[in-house]
N, C-alpha and C positions, 0 to 999 in steps of 0.2 A: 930754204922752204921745206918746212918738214909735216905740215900739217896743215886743215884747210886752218887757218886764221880768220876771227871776226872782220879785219879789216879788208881780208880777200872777198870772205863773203857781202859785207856791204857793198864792196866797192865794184863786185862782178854784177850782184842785185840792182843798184842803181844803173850802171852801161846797159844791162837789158832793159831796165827800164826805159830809159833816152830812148832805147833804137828803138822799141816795140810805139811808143809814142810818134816817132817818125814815122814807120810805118802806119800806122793810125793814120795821122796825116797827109801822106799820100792817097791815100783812099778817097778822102773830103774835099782835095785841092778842086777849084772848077776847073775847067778845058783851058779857060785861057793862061793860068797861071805858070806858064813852061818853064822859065827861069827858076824858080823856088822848086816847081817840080823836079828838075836836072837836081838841085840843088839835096834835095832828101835825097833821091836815088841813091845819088853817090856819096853823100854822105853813111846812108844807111846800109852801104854796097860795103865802105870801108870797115863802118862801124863790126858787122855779123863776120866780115875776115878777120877783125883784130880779135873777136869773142872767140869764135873758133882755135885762134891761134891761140888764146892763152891756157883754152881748153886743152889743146893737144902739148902743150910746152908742160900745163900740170901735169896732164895725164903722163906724157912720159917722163917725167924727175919723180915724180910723188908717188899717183897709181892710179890707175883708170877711175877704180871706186871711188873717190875722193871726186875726182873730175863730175862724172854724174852726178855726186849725192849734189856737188857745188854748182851742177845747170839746173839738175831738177828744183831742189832749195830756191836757186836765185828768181825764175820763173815762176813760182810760188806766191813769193815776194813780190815780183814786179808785178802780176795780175793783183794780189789785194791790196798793194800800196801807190800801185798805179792809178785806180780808181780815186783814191783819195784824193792824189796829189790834180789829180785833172781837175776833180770838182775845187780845187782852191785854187789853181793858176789858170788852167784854161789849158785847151789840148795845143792852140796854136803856138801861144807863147813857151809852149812846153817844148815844142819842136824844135822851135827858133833856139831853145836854153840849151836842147840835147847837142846841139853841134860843135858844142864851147864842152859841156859835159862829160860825155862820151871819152874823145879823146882823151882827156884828162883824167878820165878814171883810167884808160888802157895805159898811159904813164905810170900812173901810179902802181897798175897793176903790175905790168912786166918790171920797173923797179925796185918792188917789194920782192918779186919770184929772183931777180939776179941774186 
């Protein structure tokens, strides 16, 4: 890994997306829904460790700069393409997608960085 790559940047853009949707979600849940609530939490608890982690795995092989420019960029991204994507699936079923998602991009990402 020697530069940010398109496909790091997609693939980091889209995992903040999922998790920031999950967190979204949490917000909405009613009182009674505890099960799916536990259910984001920890999902979205593993989700922002594994973000972080790939952040700091970048930043120290590659370079800090690269790191920012690839959180600030993908946060960017996941605010103006996140809007979109909610008005055409819907936030909940978005959540429910992000927990299959997420993981799957952090695969792919640490992956691509080995």
């Amino acid at each position: 890994m020697d530069a940010i790559t398109s496909s790091n940047f997609s693939l980091y853009s889209l995992m903040i997306t999922m998790l920031f949707f999950q967190k979204m979600q949490l917000k909405k849940l009613p009182g009674n829904a505890q099960g799916a609530d536990g259910w984001l939490k920890l999902s979205s608890l593993f989700g922002s460790i594994a973000s972080m982690a790939f952040l700091a795995y970048f930043g120290w092989y590659l370079s800090w700069t690269g790191a920012l420019i690839l959180f600030v960029g993908s946060i960017a991204v996941a605010a103006t393409a996140g809007a979109l994507i909610e008005r055409i699936v819907g936030g909940l079923a978005l959540s429910v997608l992000a927990s299959v998602v997420w993981p799957l991009c952090a695969y792919l990402l640490f992956s691509n960085a080995m």
